[in-house]
Biopython code that builds the backbone (N, CA, C, O; Angstrom):
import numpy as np
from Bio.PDB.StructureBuilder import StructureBuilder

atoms = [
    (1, "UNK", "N", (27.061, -2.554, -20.905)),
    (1, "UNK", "CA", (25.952, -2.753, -20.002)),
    (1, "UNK", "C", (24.654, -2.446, -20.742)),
    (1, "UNK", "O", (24.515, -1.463, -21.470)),
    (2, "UNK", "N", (23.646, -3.429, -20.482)),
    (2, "UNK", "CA", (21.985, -3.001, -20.926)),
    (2, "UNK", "C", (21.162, -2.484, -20.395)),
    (2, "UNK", "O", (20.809, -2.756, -19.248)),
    (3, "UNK", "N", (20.745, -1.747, -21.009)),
    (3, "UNK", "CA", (19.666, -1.187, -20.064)),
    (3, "UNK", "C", (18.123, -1.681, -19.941)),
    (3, "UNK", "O", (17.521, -1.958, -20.978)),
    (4, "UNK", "N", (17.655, -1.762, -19.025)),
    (4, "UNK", "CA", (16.434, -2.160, -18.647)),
    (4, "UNK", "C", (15.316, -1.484, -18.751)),
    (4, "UNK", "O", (15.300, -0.287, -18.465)),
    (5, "UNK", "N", (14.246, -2.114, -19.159)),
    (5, "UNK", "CA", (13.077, -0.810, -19.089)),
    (5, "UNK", "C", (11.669, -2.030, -18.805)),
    (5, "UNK", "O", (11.712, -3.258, -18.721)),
    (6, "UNK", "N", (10.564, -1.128, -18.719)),
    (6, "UNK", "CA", (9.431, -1.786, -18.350)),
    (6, "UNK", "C", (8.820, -2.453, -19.201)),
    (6, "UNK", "O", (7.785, -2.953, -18.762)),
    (7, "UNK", "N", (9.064, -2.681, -20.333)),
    (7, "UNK", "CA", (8.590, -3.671, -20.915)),
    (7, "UNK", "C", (9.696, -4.708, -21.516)),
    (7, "UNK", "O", (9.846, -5.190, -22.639)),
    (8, "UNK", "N", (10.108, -4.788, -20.802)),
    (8, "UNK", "CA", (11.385, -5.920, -21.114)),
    (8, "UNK", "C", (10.678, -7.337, -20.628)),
    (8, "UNK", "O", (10.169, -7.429, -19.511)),
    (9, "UNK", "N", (10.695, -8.419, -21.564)),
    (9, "UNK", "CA", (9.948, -9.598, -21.372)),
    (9, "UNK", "C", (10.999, -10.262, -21.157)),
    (9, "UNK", "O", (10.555, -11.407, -21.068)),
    (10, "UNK", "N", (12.102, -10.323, -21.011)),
    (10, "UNK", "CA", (12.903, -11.268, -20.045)),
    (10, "UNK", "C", (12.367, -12.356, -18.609)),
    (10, "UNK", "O", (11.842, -11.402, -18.035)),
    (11, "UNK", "N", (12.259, -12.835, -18.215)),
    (11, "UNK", "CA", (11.998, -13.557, -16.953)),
    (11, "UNK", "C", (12.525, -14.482, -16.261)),
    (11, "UNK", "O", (12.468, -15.584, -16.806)),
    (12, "UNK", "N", (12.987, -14.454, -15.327)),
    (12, "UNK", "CA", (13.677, -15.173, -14.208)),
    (12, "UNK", "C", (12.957, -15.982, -13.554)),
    (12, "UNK", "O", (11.743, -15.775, -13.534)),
    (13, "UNK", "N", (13.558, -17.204, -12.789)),
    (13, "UNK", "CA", (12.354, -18.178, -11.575)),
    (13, "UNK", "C", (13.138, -17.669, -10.432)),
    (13, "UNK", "O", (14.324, -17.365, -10.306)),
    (14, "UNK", "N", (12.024, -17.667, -9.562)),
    (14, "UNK", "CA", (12.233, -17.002, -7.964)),
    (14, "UNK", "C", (11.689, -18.778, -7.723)),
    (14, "UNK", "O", (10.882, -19.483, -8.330)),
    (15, "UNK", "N", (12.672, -19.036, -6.427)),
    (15, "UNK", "CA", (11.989, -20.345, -5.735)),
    (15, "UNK", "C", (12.082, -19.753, -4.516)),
    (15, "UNK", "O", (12.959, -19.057, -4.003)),
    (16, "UNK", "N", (10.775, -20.242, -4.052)),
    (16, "UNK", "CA", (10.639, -20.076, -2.383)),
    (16, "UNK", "C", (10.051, -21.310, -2.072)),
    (16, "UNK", "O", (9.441, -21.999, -2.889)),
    (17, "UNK", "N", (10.235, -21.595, -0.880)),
    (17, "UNK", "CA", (10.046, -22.877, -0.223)),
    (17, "UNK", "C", (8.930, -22.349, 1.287)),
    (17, "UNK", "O", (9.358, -22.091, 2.411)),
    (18, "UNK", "N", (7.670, -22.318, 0.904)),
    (18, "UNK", "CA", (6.749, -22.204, 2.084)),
    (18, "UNK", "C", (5.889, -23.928, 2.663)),
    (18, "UNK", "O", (5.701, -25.060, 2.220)),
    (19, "UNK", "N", (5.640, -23.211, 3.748)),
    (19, "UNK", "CA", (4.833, -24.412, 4.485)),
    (19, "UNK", "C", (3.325, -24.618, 3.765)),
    (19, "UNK", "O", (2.580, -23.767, 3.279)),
    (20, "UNK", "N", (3.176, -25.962, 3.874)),
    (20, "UNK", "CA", (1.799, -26.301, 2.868)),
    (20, "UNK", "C", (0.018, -25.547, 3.348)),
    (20, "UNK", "O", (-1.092, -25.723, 2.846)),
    (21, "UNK", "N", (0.543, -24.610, 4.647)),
    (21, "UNK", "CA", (-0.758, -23.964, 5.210)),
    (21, "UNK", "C", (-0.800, -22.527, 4.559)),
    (21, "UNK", "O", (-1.848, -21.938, 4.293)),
    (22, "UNK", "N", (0.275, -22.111, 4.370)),
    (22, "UNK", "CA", (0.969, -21.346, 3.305)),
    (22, "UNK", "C", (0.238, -20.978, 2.121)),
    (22, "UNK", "O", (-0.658, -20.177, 1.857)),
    (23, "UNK", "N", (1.001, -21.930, 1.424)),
    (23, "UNK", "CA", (0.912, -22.689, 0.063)),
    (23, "UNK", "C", (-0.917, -22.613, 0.099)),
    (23, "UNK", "O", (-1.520, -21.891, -0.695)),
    (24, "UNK", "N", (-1.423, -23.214, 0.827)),
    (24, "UNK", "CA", (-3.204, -23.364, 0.850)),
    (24, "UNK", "C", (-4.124, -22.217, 0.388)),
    (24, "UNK", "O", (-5.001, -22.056, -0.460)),
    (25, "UNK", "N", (-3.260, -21.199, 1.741)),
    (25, "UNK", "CA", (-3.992, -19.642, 1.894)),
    (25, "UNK", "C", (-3.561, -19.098, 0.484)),
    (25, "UNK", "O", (-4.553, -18.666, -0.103)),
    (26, "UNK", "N", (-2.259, -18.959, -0.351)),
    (26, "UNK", "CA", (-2.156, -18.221, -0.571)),
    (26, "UNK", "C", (-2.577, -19.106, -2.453)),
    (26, "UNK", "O", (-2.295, -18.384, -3.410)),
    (27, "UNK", "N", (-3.014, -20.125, -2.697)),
    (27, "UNK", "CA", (-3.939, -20.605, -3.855)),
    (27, "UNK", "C", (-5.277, -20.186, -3.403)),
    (27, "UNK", "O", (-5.939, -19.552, -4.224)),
    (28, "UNK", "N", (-5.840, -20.442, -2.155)),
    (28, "UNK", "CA", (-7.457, -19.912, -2.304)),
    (28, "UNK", "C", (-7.335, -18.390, -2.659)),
    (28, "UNK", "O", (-8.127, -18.078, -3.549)),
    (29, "UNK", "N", (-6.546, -17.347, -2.198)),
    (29, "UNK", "CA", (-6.658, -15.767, -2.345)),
    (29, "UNK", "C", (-6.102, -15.909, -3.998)),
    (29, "UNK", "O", (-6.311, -14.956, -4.748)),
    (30, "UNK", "N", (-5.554, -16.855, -4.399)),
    (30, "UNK", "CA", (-5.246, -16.832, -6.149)),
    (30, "UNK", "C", (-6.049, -16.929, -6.745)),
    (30, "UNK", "O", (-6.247, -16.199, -7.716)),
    (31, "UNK", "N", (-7.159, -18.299, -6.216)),
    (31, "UNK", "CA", (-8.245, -18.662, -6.942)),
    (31, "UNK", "C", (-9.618, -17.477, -7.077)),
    (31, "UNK", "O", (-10.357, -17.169, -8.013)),
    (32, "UNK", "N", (-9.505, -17.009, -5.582)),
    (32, "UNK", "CA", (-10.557, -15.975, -5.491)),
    (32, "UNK", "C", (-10.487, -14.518, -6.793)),
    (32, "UNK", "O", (-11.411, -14.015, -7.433)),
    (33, "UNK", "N", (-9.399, -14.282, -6.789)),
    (33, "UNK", "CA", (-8.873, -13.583, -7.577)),
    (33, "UNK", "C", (-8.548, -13.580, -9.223)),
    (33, "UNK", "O", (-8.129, -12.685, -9.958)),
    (34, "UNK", "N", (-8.999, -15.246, -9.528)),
    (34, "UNK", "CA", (-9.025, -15.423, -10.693)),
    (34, "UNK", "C", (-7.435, -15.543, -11.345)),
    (34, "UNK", "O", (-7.238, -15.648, -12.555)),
    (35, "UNK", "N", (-6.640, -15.517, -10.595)),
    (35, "UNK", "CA", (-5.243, -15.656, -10.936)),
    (35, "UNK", "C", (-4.235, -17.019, -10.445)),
    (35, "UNK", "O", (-4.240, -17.468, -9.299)),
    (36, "UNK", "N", (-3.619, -17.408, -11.269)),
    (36, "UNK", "CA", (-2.216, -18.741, -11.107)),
    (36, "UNK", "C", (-1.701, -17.899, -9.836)),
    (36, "UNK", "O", (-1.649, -16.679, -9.682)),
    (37, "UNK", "N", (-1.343, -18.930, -8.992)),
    (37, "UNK", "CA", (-0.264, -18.947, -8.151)),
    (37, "UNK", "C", (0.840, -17.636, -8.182)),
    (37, "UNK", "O", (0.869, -16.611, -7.501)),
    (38, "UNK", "N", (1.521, -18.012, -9.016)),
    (38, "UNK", "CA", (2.806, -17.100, -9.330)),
    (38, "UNK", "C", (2.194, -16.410, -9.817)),
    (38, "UNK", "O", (2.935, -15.530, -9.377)),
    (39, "UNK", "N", (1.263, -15.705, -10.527)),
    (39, "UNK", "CA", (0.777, -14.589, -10.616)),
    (39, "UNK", "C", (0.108, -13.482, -9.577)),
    (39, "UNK", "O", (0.199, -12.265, -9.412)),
    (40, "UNK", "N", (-0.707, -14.720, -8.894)),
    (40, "UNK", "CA", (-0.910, -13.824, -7.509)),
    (40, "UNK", "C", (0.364, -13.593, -6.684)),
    (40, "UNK", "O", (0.152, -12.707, -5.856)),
    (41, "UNK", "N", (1.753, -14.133, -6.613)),
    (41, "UNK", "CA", (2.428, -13.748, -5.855)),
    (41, "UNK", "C", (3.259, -13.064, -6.034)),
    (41, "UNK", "O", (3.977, -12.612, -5.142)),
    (42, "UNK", "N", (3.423, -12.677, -7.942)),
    (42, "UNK", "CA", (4.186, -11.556, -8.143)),
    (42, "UNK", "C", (3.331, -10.445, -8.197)),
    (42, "UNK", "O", (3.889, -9.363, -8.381)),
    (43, "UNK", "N", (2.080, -10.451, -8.077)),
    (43, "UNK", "CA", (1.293, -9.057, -8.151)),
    (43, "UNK", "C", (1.600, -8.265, -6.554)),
    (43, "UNK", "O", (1.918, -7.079, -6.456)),
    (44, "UNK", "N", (1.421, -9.218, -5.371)),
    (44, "UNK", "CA", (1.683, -9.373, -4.002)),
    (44, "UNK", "C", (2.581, -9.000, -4.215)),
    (44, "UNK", "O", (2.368, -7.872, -4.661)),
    (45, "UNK", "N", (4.174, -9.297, -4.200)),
    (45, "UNK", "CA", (5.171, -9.180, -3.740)),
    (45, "UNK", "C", (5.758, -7.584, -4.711)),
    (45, "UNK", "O", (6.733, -6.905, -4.389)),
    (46, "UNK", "N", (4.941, -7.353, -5.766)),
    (46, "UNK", "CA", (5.403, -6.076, -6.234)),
    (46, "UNK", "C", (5.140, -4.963, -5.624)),
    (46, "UNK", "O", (5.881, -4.008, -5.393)),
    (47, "UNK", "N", (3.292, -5.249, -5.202)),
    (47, "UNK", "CA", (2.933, -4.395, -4.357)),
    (47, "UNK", "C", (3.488, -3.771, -3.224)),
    (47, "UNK", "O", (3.474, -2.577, -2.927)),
    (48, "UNK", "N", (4.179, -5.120, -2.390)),
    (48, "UNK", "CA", (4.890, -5.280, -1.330)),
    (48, "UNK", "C", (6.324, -4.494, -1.168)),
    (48, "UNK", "O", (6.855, -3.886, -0.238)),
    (49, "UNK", "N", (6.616, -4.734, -2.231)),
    (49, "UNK", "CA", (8.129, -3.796, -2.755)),
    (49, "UNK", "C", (7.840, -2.541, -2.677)),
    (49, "UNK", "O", (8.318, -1.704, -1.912)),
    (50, "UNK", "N", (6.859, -2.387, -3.670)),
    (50, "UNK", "CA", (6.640, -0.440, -4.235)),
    (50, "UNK", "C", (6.509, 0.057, -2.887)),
    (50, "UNK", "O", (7.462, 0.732, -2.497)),
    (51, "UNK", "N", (5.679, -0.094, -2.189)),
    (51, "UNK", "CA", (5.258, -0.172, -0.514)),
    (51, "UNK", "C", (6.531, -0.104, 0.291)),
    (51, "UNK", "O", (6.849, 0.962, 0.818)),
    (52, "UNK", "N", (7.249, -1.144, 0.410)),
    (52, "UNK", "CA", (8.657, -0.632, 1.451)),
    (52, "UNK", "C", (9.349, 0.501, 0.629)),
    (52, "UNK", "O", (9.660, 1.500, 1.277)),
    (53, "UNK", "N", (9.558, 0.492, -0.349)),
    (53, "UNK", "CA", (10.499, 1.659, -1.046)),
    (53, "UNK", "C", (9.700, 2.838, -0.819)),
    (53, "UNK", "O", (10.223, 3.810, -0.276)),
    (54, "UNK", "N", (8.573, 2.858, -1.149)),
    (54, "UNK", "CA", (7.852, 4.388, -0.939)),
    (54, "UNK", "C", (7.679, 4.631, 0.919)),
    (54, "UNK", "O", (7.397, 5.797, 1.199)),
    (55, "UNK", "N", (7.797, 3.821, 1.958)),
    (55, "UNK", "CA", (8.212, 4.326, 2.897)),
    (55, "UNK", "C", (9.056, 4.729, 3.561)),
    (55, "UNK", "O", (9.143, 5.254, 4.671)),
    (56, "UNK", "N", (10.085, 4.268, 2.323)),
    (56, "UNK", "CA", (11.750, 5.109, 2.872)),
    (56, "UNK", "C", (11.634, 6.629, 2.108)),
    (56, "UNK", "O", (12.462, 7.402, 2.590)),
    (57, "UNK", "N", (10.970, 7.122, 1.245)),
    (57, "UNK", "CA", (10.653, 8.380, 0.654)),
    (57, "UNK", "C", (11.532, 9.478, 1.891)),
    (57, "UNK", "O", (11.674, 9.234, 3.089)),
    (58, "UNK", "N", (11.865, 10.307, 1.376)),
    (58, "UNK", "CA", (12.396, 11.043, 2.415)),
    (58, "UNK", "C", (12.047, 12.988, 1.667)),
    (58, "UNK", "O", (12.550, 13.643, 0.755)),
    (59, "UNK", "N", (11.062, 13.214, 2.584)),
    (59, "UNK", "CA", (10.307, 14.449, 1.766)),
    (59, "UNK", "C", (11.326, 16.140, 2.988)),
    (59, "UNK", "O", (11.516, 16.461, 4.161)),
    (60, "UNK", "N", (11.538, 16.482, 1.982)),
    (60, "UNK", "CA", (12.518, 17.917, 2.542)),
    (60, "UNK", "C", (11.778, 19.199, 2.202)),
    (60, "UNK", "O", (11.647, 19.674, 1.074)),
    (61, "UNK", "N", (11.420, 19.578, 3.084)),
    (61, "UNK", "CA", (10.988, 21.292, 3.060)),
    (61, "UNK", "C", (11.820, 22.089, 3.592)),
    (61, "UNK", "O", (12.843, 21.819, 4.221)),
    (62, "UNK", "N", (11.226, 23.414, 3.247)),
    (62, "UNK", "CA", (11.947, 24.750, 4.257)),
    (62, "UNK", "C", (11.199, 25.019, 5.592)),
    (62, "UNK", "O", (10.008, 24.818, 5.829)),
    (63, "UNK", "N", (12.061, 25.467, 6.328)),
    (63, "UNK", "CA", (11.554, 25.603, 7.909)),
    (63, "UNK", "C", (10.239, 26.123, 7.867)),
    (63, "UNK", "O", (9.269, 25.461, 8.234)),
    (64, "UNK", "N", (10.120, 27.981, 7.175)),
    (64, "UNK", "CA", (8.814, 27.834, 6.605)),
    (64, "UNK", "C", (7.733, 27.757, 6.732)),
    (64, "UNK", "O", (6.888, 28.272, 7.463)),
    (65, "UNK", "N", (7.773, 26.578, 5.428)),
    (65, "UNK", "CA", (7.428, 25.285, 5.142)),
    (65, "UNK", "C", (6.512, 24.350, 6.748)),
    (65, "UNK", "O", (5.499, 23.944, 7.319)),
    (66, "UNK", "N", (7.781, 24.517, 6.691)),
    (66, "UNK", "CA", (7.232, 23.162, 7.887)),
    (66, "UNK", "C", (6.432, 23.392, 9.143)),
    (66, "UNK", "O", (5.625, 22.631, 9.676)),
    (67, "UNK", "N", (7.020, 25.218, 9.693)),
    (67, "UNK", "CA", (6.588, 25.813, 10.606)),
    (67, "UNK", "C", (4.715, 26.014, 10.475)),
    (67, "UNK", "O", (3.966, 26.380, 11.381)),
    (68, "UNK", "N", (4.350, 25.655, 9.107)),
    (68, "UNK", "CA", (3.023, 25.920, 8.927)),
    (68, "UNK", "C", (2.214, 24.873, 8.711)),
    (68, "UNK", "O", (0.985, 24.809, 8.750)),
    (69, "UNK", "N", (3.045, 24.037, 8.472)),
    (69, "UNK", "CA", (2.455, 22.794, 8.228)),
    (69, "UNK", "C", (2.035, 21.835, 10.183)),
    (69, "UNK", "O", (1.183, 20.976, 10.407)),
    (70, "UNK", "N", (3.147, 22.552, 11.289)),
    (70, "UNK", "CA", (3.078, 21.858, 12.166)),
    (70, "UNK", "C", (1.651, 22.622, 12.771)),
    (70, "UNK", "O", (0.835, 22.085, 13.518)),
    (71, "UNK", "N", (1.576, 24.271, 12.141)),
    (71, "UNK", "CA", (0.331, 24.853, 13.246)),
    (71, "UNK", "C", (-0.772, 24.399, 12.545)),
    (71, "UNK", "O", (-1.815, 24.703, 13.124)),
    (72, "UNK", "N", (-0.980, 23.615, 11.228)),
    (72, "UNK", "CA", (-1.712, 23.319, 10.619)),
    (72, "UNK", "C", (-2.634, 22.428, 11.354)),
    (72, "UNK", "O", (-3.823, 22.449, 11.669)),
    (73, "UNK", "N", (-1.391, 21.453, 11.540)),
    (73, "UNK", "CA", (-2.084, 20.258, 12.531)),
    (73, "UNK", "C", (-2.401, 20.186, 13.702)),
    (73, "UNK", "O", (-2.751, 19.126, 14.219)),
    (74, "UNK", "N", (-2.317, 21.557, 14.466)),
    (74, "UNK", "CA", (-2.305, 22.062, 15.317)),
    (74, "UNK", "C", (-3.415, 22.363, 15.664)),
    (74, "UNK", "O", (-3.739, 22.289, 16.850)),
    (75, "UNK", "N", (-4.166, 22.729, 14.809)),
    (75, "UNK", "CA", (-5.577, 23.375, 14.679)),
    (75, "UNK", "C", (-6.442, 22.397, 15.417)),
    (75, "UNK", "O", (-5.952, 21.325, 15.774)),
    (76, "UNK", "N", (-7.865, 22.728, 15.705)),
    (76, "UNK", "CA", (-8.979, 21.672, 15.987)),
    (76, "UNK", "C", (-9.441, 21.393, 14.677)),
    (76, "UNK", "O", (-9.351, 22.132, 13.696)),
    (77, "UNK", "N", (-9.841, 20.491, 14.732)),
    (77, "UNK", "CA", (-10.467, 20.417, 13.388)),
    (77, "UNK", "C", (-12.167, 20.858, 13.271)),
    (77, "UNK", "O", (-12.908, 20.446, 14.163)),
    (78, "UNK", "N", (-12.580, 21.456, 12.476)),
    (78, "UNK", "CA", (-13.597, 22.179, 12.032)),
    (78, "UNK", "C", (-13.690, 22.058, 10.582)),
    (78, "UNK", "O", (-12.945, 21.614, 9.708)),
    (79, "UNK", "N", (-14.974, 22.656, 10.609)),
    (79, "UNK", "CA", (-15.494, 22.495, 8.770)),
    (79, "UNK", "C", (-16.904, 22.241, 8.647)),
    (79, "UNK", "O", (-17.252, 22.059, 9.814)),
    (80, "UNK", "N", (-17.682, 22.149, 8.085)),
    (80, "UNK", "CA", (-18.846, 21.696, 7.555)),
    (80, "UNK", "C", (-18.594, 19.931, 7.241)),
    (80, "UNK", "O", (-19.480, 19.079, 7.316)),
    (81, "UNK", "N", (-17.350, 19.722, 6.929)),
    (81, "UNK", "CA", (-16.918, 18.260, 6.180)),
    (81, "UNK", "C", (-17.033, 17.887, 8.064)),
    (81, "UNK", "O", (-17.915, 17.214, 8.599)),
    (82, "UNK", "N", (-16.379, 18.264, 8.446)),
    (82, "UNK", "CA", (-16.092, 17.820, 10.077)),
    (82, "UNK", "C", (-17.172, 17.584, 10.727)),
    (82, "UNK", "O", (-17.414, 16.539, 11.330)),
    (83, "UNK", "N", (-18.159, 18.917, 10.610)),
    (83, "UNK", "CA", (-19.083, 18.638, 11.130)),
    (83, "UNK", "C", (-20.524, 17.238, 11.078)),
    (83, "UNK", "O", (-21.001, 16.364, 11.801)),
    (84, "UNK", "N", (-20.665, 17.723, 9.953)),
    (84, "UNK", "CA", (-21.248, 16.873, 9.120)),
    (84, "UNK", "C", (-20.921, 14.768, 9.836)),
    (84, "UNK", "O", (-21.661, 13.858, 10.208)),
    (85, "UNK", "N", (-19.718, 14.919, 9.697)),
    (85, "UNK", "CA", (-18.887, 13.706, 10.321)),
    (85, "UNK", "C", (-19.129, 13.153, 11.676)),
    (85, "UNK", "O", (-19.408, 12.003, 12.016)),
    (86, "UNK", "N", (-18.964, 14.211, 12.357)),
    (86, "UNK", "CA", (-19.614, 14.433, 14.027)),
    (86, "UNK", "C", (-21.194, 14.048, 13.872)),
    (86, "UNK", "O", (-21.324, 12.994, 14.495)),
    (87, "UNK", "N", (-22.005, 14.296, 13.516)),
    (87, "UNK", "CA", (-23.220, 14.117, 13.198)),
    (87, "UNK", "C", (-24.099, 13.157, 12.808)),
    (87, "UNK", "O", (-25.244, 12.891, 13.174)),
    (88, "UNK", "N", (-23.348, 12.671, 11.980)),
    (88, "UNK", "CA", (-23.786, 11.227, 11.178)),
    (88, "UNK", "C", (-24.071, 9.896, 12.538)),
    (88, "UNK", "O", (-23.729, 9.706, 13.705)),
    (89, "UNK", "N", (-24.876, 9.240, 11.512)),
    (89, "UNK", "CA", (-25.290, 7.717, 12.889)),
    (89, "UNK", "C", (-24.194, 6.975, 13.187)),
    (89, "UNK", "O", (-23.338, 6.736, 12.335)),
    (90, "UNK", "N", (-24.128, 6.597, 14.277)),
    (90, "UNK", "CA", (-22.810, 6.098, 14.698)),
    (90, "UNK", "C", (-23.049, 4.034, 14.282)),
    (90, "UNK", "O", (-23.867, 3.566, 15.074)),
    (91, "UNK", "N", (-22.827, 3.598, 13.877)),
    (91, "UNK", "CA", (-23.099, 2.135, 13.493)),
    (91, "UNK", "C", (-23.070, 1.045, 14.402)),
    (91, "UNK", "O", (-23.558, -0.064, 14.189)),
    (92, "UNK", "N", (-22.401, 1.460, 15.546)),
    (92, "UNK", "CA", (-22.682, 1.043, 17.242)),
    (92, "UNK", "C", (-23.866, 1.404, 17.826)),
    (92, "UNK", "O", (-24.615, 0.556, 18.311)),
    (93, "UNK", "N", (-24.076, 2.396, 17.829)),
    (93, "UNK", "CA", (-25.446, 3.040, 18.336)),
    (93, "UNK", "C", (-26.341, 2.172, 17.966)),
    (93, "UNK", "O", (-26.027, 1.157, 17.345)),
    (94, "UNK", "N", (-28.054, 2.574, 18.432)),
    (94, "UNK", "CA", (-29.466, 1.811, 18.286)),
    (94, "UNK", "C", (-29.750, 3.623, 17.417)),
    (94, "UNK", "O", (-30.844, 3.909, 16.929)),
]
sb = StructureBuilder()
sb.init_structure("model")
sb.init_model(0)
sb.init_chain("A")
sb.init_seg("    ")
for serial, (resi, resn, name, xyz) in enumerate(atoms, 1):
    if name == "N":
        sb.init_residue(resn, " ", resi, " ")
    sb.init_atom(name, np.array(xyz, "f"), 0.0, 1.0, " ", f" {name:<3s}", serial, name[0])
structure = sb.get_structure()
């Protein structure tokens, strides 16, 4: 068996078969971007990957742990950062 690593220049074709409104949107967001087709859609679809896998992450603490983390959020929130926040012009407002 071989092993794989990140700079392995090997490459495979992925075919997908989308609708031509599709196909439209997703050359103008290529073009905007300065990138081919299949380049914009493997940058997309990697992103897309790293993204579902990092939301299956499954993070384990000690009770603890956790017991402080829940009164944490528990709190009101306060601060100078907070305040400050509260304060500022609202962009709805006149």
């Amino acid at each position: 068996m071989t092993s794989k690593n990140a700079t392995d220049t090997h490459t495979r074709a992925v075919n997908l078969r989308v609708r031509e409104d599709v196909r439209v949107l997703i050359d103008r967001a290529a073009k905007a971007h300065g990138k081919t087709r299949s380049d914009f859609m493997i940058d997309a679809s990697r992103r897309a990957a790293e993204d579902a896998l990092l939301d299956q992450t499954l993070v384990q603490i000690d009770p603890d742990s956790y017991k402080h983390y829940l009164s944490v959020l528990d709190q009101p929130p306060s601060g100078e950062g907070f305040e400050r926040l509260m304060n500022a012009p609202k962009p709805w407002q006149p």
